[in-house]
C-alpha positions in Angstrom: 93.6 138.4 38.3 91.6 139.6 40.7 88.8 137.5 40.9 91.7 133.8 41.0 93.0 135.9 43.9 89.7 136.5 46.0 88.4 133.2 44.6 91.8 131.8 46.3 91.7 133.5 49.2 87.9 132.4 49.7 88.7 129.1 49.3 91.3 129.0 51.6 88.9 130.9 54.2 86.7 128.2 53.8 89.1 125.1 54.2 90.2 127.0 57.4 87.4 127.0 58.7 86.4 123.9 57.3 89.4 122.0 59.5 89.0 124.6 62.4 85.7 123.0 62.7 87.0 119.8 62.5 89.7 119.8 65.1 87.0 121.5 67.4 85.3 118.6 67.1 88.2 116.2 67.3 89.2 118.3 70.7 85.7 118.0 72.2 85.8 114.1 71.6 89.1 113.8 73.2 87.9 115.8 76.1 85.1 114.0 77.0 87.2 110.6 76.7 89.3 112.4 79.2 87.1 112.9 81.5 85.3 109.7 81.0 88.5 108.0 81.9 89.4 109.8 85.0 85.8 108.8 86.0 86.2 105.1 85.5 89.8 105.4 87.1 88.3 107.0 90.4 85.3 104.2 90.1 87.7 101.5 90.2 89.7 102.5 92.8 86.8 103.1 94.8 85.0 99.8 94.0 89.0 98.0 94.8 89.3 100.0 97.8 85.8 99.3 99.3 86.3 95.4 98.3 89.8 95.5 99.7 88.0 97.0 103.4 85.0 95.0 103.1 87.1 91.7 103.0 89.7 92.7 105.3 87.4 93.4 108.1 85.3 90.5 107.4 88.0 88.0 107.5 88.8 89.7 111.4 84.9 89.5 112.5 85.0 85.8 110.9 88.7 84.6 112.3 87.1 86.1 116.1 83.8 85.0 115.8 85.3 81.6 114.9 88.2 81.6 117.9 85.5 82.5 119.6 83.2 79.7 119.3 85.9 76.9 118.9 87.0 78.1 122.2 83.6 78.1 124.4 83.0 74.6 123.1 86.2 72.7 123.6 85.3 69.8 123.8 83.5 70.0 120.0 86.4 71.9 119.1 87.0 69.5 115.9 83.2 69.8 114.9 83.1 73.8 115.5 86.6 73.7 113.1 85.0 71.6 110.0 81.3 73.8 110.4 83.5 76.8 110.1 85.6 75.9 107.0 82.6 74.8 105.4 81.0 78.3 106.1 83.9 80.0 104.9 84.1 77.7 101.4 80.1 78.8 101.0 80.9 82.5 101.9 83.9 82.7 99.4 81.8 81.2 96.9 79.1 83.6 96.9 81.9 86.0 97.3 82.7 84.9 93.7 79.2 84.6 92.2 78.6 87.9 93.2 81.4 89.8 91.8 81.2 87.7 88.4 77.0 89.3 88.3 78.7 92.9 89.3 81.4 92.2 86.5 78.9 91.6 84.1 75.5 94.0 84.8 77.9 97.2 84.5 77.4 99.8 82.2 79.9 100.0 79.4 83.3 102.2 79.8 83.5 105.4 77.4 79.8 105.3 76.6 79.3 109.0 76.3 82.5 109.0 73.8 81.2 106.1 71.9 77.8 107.7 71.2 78.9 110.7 70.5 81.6 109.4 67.8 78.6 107.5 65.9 76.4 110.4 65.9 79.0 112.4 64.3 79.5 109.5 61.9 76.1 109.6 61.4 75.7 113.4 60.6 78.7 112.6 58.3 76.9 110.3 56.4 73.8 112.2 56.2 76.2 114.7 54.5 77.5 112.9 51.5 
């Protein structure tokens, strides 16, 4: 009776620490997503603000510059207007080219969380 009982206990013992081990795992993985998305939250917001500042202030230099110029020569006024839109229709275009090559040349979200989930798949496998 003794030996069912230590042979119980023992296995228990080991299933215990057989799922502690697990949910340390689990709780590491959902850590580092954690903190992976707070960091691509903060990035965002940083890359909307900047975007936000950059295009704000550049759309006051452009409006002045363009009052500006329209205004010194008067008497081209029509000609300075129609350069100026067709600046602005350039400027918004590579405005857009740019952002689509940003969009597309970063690094994927979660990375760290990603590689670490198929190297524990991995060792998993290795296991069996």
């Amino acid at each position: 009776m003794s030996d069912t009982t230590e042979a119980a206990n023992g296995l228990f013992a080991s299933l215990r620490r057989f799922l502690d081990t697990g949910l340390g795992a689990v709780h590491n993985r959902v850590e580092l997503f954690a903190v992976e998305l707070r960091e691509e939250r903060c990035r965002l917001m940083d890359l909307v603000l900047s975007a936000v500042a950059a295009c704000f202030f550049a759309m006051l230099a452009w409006i002045s510059v363009a009052a500006t110029l329209v205004f010194i020569f008067k008497e081209h006024a029509l000609f300075a207007l129609i350069g100026f839109s067709l600046l602005h229709i350039l400027g918004a275009v590579a405005a857009v080219v740019w952002l689509r090559k940003q969009l597309k040349h970063k690094s994927m979200p979660f990375a760290g969380s990603i590689a670490e989930l198929k190297k524990d798949r991995e060792w998993l496998q290795t296991r069996k």
